[in-house]
C-alpha positions as CSV (number, residue, x, y, z in Angstrom):
1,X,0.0,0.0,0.0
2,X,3.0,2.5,0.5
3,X,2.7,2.6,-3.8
4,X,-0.6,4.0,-3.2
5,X,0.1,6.3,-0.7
6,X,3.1,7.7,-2.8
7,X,0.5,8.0,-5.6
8,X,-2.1,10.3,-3.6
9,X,0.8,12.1,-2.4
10,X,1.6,13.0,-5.9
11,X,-1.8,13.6,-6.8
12,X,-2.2,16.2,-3.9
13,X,1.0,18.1,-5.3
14,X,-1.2,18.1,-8.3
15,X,-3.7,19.8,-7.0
16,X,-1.4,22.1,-4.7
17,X,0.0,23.4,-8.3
18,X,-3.3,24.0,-9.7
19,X,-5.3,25.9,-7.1
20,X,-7.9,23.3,-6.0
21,X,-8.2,21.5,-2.6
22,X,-9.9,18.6,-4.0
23,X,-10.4,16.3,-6.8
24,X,-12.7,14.0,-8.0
25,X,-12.5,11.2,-10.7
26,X,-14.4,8.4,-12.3
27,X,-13.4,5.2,-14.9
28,X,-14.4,6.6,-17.9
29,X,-12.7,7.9,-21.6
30,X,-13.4,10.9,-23.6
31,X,-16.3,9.1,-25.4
32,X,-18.0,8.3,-21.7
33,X,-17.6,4.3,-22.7
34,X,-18.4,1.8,-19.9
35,X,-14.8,-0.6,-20.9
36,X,-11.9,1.9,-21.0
37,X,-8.6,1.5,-22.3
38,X,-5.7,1.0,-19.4
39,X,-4.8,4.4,-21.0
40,X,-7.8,5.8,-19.4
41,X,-7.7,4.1,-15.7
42,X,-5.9,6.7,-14.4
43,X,-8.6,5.5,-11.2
44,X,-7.2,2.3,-11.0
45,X,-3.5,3.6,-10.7
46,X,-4.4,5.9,-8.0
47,X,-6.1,3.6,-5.7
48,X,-5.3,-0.2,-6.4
49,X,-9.0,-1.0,-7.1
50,X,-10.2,-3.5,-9.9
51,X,-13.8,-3.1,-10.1
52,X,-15.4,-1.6,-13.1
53,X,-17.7,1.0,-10.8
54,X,-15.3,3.3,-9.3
55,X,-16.0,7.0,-8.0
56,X,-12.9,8.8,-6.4
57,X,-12.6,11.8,-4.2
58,X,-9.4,12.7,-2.8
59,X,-8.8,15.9,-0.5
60,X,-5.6,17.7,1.2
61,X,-6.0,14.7,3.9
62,X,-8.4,11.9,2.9
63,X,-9.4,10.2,0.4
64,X,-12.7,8.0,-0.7
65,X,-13.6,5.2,-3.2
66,X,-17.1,4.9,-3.8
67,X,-18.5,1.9,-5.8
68,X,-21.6,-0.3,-5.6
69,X,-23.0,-4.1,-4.0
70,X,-21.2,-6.0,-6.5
71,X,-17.6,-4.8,-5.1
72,X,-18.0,-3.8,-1.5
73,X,-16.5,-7.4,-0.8
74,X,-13.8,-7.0,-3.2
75,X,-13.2,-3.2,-2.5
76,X,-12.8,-4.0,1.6
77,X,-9.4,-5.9,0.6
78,X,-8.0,-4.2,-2.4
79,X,-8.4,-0.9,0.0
80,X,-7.2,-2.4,2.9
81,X,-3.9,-0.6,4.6
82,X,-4.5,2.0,1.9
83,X,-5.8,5.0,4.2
84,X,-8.6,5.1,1.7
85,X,-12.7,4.9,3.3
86,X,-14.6,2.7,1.6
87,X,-18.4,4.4,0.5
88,X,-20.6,1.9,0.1
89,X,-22.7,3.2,-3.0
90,X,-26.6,2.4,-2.4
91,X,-26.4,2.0,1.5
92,X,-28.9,3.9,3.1
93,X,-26.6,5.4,5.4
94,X,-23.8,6.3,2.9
95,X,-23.7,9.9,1.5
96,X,-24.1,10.1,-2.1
97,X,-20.9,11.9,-4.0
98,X,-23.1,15.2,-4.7
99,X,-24.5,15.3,-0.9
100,X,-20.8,14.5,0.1
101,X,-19.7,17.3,-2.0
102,X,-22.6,19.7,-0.8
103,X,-21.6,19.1,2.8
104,X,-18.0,19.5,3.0
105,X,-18.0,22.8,0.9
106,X,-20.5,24.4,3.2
107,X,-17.9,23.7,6.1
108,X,-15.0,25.0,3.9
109,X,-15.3,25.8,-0.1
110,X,-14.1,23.3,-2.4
111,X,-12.1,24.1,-5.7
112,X,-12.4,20.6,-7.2
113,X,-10.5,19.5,-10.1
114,X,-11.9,16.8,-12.3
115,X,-10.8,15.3,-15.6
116,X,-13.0,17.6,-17.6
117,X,-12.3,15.3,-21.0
118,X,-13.5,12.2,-19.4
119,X,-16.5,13.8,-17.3
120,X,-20.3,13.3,-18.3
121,X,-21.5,17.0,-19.0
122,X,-24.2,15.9,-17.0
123,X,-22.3,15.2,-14.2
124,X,-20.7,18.4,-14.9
125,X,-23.9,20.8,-14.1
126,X,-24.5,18.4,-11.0
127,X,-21.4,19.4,-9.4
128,X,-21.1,22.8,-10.1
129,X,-24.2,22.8,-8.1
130,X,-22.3,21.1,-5.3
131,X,-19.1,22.8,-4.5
132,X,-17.9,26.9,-5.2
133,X,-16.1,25.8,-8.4
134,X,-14.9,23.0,-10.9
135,X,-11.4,23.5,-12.9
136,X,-10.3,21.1,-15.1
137,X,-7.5,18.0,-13.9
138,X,-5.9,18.4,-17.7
139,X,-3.7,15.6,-19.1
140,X,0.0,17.2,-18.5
141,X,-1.3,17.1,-14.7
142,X,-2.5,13.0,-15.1
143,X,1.1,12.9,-16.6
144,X,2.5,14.4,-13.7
145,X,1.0,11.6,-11.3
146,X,0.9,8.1,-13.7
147,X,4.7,7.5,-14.4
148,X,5.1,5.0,-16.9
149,X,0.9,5.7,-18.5
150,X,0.3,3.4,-20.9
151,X,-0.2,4.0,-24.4
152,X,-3.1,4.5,-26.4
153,X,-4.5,1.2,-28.4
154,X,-4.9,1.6,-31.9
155,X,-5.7,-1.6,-33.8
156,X,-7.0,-2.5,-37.6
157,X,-10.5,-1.9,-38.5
158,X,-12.2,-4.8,-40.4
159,X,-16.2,-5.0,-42.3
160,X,-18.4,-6.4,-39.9
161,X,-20.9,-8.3,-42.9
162,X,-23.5,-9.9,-40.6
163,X,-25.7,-6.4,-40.3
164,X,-28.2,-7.2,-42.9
165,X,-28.9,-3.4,-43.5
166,X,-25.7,-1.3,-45.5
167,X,-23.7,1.5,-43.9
168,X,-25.0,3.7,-46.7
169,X,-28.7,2.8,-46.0
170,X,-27.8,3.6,-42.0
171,X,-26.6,6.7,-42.7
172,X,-28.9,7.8,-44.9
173,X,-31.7,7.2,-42.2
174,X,-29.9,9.0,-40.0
175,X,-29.2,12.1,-42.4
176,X,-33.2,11.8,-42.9
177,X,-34.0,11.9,-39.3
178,X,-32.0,15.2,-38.9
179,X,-33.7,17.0,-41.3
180,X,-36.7,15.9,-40.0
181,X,-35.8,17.4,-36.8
182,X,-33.9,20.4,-37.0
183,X,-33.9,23.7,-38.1
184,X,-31.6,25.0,-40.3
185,X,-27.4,24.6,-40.8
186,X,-27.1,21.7,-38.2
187,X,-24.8,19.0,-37.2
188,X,-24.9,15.6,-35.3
189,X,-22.2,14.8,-33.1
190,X,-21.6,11.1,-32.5
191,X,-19.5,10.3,-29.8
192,X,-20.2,6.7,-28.7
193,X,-18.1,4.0,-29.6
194,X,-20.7,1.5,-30.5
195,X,-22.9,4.1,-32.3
196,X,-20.3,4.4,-34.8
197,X,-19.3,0.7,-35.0
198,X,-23.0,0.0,-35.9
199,X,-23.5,2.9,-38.1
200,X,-20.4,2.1,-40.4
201,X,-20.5,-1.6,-40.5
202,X,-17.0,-1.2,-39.2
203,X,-15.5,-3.2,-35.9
204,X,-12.5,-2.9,-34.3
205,X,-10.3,-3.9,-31.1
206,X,-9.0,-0.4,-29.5
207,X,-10.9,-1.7,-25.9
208,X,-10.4,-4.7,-24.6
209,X,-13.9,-7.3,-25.1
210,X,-15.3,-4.6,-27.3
211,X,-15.2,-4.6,-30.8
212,X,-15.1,-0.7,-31.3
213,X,-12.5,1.7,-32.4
214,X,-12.0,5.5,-31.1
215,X,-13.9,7.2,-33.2
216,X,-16.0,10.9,-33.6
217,X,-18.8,11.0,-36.4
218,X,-20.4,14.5,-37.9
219,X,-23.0,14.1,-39.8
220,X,-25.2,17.1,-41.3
221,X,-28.4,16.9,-43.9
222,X,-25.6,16.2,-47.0
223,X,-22.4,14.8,-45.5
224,X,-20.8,12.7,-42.9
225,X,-17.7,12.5,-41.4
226,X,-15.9,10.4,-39.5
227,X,-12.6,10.8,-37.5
228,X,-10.0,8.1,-37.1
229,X,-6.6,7.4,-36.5
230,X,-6.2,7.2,-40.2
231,X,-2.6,5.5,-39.9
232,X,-4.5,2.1,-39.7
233,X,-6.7,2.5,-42.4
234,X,-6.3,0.3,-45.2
235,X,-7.5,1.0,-48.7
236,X,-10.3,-1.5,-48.5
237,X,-11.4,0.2,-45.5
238,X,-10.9,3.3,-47.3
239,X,-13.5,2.2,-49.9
240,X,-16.1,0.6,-47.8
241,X,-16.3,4.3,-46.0
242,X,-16.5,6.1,-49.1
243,X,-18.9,4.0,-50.8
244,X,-21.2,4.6,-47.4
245,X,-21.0,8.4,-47.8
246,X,-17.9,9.0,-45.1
247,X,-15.5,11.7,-45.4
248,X,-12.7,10.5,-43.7
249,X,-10.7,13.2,-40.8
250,X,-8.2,12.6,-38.4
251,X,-9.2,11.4,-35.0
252,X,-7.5,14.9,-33.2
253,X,-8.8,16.8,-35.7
254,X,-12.5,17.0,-33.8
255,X,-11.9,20.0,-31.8
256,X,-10.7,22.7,-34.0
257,X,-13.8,20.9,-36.4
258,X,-16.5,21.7,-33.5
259,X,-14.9,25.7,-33.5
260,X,-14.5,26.2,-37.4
261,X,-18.6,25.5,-37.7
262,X,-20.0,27.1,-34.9
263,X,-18.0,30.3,-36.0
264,X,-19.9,29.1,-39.5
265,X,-23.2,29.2,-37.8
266,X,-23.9,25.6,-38.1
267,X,-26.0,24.5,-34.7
268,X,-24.2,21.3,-33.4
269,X,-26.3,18.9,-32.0
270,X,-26.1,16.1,-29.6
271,X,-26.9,13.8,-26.7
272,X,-26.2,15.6,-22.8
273,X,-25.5,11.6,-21.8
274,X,-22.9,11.1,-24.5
275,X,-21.3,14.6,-24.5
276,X,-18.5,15.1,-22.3
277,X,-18.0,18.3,-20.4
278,X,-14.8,19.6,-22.3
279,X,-16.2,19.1,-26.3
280,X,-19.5,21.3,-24.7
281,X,-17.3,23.8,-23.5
282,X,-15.6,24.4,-26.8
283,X,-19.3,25.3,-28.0
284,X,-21.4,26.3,-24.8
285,X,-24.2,28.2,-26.4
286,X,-23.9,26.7,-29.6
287,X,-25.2,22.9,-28.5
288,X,-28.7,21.8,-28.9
289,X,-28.9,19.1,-26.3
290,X,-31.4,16.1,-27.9
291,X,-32.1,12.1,-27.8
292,X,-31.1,11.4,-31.4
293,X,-32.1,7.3,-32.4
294,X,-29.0,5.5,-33.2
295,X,-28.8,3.8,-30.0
296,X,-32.2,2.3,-30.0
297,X,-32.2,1.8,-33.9
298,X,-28.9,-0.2,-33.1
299,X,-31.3,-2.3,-30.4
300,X,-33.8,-3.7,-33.2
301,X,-32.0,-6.5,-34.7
302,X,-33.6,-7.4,-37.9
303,X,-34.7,-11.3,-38.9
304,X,-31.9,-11.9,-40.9
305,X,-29.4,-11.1,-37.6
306,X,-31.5,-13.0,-35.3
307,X,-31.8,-16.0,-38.0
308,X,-27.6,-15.6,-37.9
309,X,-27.3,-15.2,-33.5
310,X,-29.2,-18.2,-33.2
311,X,-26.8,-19.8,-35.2
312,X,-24.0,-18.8,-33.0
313,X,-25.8,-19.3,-30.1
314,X,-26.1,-23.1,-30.8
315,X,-22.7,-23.6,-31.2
316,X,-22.0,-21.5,-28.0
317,X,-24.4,-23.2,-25.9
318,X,-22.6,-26.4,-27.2
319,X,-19.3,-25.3,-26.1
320,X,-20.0,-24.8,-22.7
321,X,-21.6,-28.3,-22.7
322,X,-18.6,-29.9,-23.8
323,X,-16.8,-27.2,-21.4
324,X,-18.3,-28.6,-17.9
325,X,-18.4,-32.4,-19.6
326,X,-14.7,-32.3,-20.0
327,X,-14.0,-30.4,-16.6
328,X,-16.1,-33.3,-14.3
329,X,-14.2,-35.9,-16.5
330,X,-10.8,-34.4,-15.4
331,X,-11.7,-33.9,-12.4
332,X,-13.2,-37.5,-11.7
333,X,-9.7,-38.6,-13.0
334,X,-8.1,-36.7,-9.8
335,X,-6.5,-33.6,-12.2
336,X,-6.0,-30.3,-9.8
337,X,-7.8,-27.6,-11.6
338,X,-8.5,-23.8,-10.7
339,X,-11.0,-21.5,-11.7
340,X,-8.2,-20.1,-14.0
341,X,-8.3,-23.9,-15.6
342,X,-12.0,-23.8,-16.3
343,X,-11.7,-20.5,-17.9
344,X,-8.4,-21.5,-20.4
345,X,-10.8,-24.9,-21.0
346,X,-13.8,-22.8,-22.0
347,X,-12.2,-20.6,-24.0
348,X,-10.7,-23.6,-26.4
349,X,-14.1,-24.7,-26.9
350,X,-15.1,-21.3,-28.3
351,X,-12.0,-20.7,-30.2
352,X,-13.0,-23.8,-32.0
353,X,-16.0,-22.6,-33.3
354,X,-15.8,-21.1,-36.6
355,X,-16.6,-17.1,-37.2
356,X,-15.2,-16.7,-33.4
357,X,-13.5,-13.4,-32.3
358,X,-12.7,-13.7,-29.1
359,X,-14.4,-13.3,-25.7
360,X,-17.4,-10.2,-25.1
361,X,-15.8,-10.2,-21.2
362,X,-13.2,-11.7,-19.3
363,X,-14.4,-15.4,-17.8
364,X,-16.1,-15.3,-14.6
365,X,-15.3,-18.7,-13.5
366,X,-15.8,-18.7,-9.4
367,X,-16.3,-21.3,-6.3
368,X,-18.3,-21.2,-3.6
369,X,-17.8,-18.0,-1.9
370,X,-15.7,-16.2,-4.7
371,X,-19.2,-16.3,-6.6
372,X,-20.7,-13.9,-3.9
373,X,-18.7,-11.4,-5.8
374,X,-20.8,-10.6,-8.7
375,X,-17.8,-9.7,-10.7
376,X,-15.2,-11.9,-9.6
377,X,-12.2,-12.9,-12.2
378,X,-9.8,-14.8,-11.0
379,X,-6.2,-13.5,-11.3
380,X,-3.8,-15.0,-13.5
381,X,-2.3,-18.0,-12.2
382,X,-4.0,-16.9,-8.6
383,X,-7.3,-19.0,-8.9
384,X,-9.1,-20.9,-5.9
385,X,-9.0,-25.0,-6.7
386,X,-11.8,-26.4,-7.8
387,X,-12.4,-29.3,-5.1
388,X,-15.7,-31.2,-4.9
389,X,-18.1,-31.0,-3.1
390,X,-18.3,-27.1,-4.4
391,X,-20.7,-24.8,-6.3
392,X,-19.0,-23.5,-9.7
393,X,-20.2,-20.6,-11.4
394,X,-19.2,-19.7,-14.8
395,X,-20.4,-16.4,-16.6
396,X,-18.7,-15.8,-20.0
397,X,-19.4,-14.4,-23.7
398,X,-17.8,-14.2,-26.8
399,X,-17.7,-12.6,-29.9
400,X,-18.3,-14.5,-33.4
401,X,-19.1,-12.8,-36.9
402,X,-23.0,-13.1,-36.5
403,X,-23.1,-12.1,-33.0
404,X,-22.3,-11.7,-29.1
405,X,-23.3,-14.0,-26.5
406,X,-23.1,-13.9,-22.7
407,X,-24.3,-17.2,-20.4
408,X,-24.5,-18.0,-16.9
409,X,-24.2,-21.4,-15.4
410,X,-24.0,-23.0,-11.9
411,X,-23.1,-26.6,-11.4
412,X,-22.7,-28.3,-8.2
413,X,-19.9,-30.3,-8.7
414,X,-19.7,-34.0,-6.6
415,X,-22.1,-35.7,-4.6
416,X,-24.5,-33.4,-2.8
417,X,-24.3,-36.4,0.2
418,X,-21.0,-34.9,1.1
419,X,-22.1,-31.0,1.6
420,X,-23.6,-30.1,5.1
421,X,-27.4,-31.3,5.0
422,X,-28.5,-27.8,6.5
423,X,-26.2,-25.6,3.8
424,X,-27.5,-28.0,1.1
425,X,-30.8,-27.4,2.1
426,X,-30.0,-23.5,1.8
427,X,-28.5,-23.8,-1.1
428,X,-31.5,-25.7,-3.4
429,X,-33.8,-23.1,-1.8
430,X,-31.6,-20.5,-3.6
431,X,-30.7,-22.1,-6.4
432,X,-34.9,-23.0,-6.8
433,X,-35.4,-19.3,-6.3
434,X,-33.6,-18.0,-9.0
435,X,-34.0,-20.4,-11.2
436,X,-38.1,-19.6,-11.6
437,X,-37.2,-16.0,-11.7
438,X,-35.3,-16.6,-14.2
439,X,-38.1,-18.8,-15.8
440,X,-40.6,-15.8,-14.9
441,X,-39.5,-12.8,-17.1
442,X,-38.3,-15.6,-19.6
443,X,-41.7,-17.0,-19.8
444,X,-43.6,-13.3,-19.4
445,X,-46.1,-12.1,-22.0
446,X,-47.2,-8.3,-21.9
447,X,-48.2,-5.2,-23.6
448,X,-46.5,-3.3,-25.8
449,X,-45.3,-0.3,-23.9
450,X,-44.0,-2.2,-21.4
451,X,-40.6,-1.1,-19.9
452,X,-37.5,-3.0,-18.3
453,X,-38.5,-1.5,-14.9
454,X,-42.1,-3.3,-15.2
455,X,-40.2,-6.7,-16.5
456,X,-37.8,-6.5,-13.3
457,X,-40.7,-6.7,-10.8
458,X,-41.5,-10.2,-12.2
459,X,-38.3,-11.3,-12.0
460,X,-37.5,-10.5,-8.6
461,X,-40.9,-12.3,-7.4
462,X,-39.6,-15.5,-7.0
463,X,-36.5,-14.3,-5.2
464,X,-38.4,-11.6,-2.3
465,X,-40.5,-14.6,-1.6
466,X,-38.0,-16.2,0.0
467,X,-36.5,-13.2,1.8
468,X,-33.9,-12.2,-0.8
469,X,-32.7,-10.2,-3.6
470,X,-29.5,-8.8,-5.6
471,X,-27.9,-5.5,-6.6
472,X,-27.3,-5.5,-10.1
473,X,-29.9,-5.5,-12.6
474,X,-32.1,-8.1,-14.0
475,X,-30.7,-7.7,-17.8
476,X,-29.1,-5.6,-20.2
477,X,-29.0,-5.6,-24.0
478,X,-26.3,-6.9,-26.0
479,X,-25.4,-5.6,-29.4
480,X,-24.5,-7.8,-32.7
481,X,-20.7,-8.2,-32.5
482,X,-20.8,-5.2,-30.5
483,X,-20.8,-4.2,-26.7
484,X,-21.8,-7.3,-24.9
485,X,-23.9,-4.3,-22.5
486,X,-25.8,-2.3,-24.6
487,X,-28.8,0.1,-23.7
488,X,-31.4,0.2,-24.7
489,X,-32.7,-2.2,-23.7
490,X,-32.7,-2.6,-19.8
491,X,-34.4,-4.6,-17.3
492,X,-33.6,-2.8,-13.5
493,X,-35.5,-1.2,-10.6
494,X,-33.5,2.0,-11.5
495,X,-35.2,4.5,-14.0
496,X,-33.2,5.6,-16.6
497,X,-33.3,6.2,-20.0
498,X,-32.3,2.2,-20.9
499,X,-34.8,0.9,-18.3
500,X,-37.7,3.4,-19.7
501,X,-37.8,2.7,-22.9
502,X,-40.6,0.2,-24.1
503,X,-39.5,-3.2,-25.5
504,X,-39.9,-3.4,-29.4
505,X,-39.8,-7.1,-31.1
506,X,-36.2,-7.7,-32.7
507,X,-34.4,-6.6,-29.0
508,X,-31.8,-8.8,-27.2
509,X,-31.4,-8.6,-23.8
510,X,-30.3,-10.8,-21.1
511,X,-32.0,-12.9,-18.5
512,X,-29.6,-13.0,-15.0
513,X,-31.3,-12.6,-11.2
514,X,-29.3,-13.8,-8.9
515,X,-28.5,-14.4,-5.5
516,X,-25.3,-13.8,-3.2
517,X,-24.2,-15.3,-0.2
518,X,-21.1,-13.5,1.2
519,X,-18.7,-16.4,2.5
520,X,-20.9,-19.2,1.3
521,X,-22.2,-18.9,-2.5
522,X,-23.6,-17.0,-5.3
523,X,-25.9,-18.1,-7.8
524,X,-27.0,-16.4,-10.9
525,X,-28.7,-18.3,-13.9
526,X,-28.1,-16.5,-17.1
527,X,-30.4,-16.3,-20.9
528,X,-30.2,-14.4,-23.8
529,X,-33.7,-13.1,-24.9
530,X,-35.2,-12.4,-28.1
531,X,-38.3,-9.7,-27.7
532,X,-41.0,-11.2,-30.1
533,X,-44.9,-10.9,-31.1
534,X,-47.3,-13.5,-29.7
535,X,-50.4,-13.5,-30.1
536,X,-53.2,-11.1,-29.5
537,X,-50.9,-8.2,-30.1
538,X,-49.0,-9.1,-26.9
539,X,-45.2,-9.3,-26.8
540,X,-43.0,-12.1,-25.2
541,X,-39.3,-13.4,-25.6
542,X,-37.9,-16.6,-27.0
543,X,-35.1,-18.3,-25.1
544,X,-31.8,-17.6,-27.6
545,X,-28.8,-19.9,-25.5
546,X,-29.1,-23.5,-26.0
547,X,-26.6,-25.1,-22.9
548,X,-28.3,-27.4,-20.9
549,X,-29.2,-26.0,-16.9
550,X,-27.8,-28.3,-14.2
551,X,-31.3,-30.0,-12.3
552,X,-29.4,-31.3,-9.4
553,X,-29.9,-28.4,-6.8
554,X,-33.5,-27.9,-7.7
555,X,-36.0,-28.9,-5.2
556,X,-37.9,-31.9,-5.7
């Protein structure tokens, strides 16, 4: 832990140079994406953590992680020695970041510096509201703190042919929809990763699991352009661009774009969510904040991509047959294998299966208590041993060329004789739980209208009867060789924008309640959805993943 102290020292120093007392950071990139590059976890460095939800606030003497249920296990021992509290996010009794922020500038003002590039505009207005001012932590100060940063990824772009609809048709729905609905000289300003991806037929590797590539689009009534790091582009990619209607820009070249056609008179537009708080500031009065369609276009697979996932999801489904077939077999021959093991087994049954890519997340393969940790991976070459009797739970994805998949799994693994009769006994009842609320929303028919926050009540039925219930959400959508999390659509008690919006047939989402024991167990059972019509004008899902469910700790 002395690393980490050494690093908040020289983030105070930091601070000291640039006026502020405070400063406040998030795991997040210029484009607000949910994977970053390592590039971008300048959170990480500073405080040791791992998790994927990480809020930071460091002052002239102390220093606080906030991050939600899924980590406060994981959090406790990563922080501890560190001098760093630990702020549970979603406890009653913990302070929110705003209210925290509210609080300790009314006993002494707060000039808080924050990555400005990397910070949510929306987050932006919040905190103004919370402290006496907000200055920009720039990049030559990041610099100052992260010796050795590591580089930015920039990887070859490749035709992603599955999308049964052309880039050029895309944007041309897109170019329609603006002038439709705006006035005027006016721009769109695309800054999501996955937007792009989907809009250009194009995939990449620049994030690790995701198959995007940093990226800005602009796209007005007539033309389109899109900025890359054109130093990987290769004349086929070239082409496929041009053919679609791209102009083609450098990747840095976005900014002095932005202030050449506002001084033109051109009214930019874009999302407040996907805008980050130092593009807005290069045009403050010149943005016209709106919910432009390309993330919920991107949601409504058409027939010919579902007929092509189902195809993938077949041969998923049977690798991670094959997977836990081959794993009991080894293990019934006396073989010592870890939770590391399972996942480097699992991933040659993929990498067998043709149009494969590589995996949408790293392996969750855990035992017993490690799967009370939502998001436990285990290390490299650290993983528990996998010894019987012993609950294993495995939750993993992958990419292939007609699709993303992500699958949950729990297998008790040896003879349930040997496990404590009373913890067995515990055990089917949660097992039993989630298992029919899973079976619930899969099973559900409803109106059209109906929302992921409606869909989440019947979910969690099953699991409040018996006294329980999880953290995370119920589902989340999953693009088509794209972001294995994808919103809309999304199935959680939280209201937001994912979780309001009504389900439409042709969505994929995912099917994953859960619930975690801390020092005993977690289960979660895990399906991929297809929204679909039945009949009488109702909508429903059909099942997509095709691995079997292990029966043995249901109860009779």
């Amino acid at each position: 832990m002395t690393e980490v102290k050494n690093r908040l020292s020289a983030l105070r120093q930091a601070l000291k140079s640039l006026g502020a007392n405070a400063f406040y950071g998030a795991l997040s990139d210029a484009h607000l994406s949910e994977y970053i590059q390592k590039h971008d976890q300048f959170v990480t460095f500073l405080m040791g953590f791992t998790g994927s939800n990480a809020q930071i606030i460091v002052t002239e003497t102390e220093a606080f992680l906030w991050t939600d249920s899924r980590y406060w296990e994981q959090a406790e021992g990563e922080l501890r020695g560190s001098g760093i509290t630990l702020m549970r996010e979603g406890d009653k009794a913990v302070l929110k970041v705003t209210d925290w922020l509210k609080e300790k500038n009314s006993q002494s003002p707060l000039t808080l510096a924050v990555p400005l590039e990397t910070f949510p505009l929306k987050r932006y207005r919040e905190f103004k509201e919370c402290v006496s001012q907000v200055i920009d932590f720039p990049e030559k100060s990041i610099a100052s703190v992260w010796d050795g940063r590591p580089e930015k990824t920039i990887n070859s772009l490749y035709i992603h042919y599955a999308s049964s609809v052309s880039a050029s048709d895309k944007l041309k729905r897109l170019q329609d929809w603006i002038s439709q609905n705006s006035a005027g000289k006016s721009a769109l300003l695309l800054t999501k990763l996955d937007d792009i991806a989907w809009l250009t037929n194009l995939r990449g590797s620049d994030i690790e699991f995701n198959p995007v590539f940093l990226s800005w689009a602009l796209v007005t009534q007539k033309d389109a352009t899109i900025f890359l790091h054109q130093a990987i582009l290769t004349e086929a990619i070239k082409e496929h661009l041009k053919t679609a209607g791209w102009e083609i820009a450098d990747y840095s070249e976005l900014d002095q774009t932005l202030i050449s056609i506002k001084e033109a008179g051109v009214k930019l537009l874009a999302r407040e969510d996907d805008l980050n708080a130092k593009l807005y500031s290069l045009a403050e009065n010149d943005w016209q904040l709106i919910k432009h369609p390309v993330a919920l276009w991107k949601s409504i697979k058409t027939p010919e991509e579902i007929a092509g996932l189902r195809e993938v999801m077949k041969a998923d489904g049977k690798a991670i047959d094959d997977f836990i077939e081959e794993l009991k077999a080894r293990l019934a021959k006396g073989e010592c294998l870890t939770e590391n093991d399972a996942a480097a087994i699992l991933h040659e049954k993929r990498a067998a299966i043709s149009g494969f890519i590589g995996e949408s997340f790293g392996t969750i393969a855990a035992i017993d208590a490690n799967a009370a940790l939502p998001h436990y991976e285990p290390k490299e070459g650290k993983g528990a041993l996998i010894t019987a009797p012993c609950v294993l739970l495995v939750d993993s994805g992958a990419h292939y060329d007609k699709g993303t998949t992500d699958t949950t799994r729990v297998w008790f693994l040896g003879n349930p004789a040997d496990f404590p009769k009373e913890k067995l006994k515990e055990l089917k009842r949660d097992y039993t739980a989630v298992y029919r609320a899973m079976k619930a929303l899969s099973g559900a028919t409803f109106k059209p209208g109906t929302t992921g926050v409606d869909l989440d009540r019947i979910a969690r039925g099953p699991i409040h009867a018996i006294g329980a219930d999880f953290g995370h959400g119920t589902g989340h959508g999953i693009g088509l060789t794209l972001n294995v999390h994808e919103t809309p659509p999304t199935i959680s008690p939280r209201e937001h924008e994912g979780s309001l919006t009504a389900f439409r047939p042709g969505m994929i989402v995912s099917d994953e309640p859960g619930i975690y024991r801390p020092g005993l167990w977690g289960i979660r059972i895990e399906n991929m959805l297809c929204c679909v019509e039945k009949e009488d004008g109702l909508l429903g899902f059909e099942t997509l993943t095709k691995c079997a469910i292990d029966k043995t700790l249901l109860e009779e």
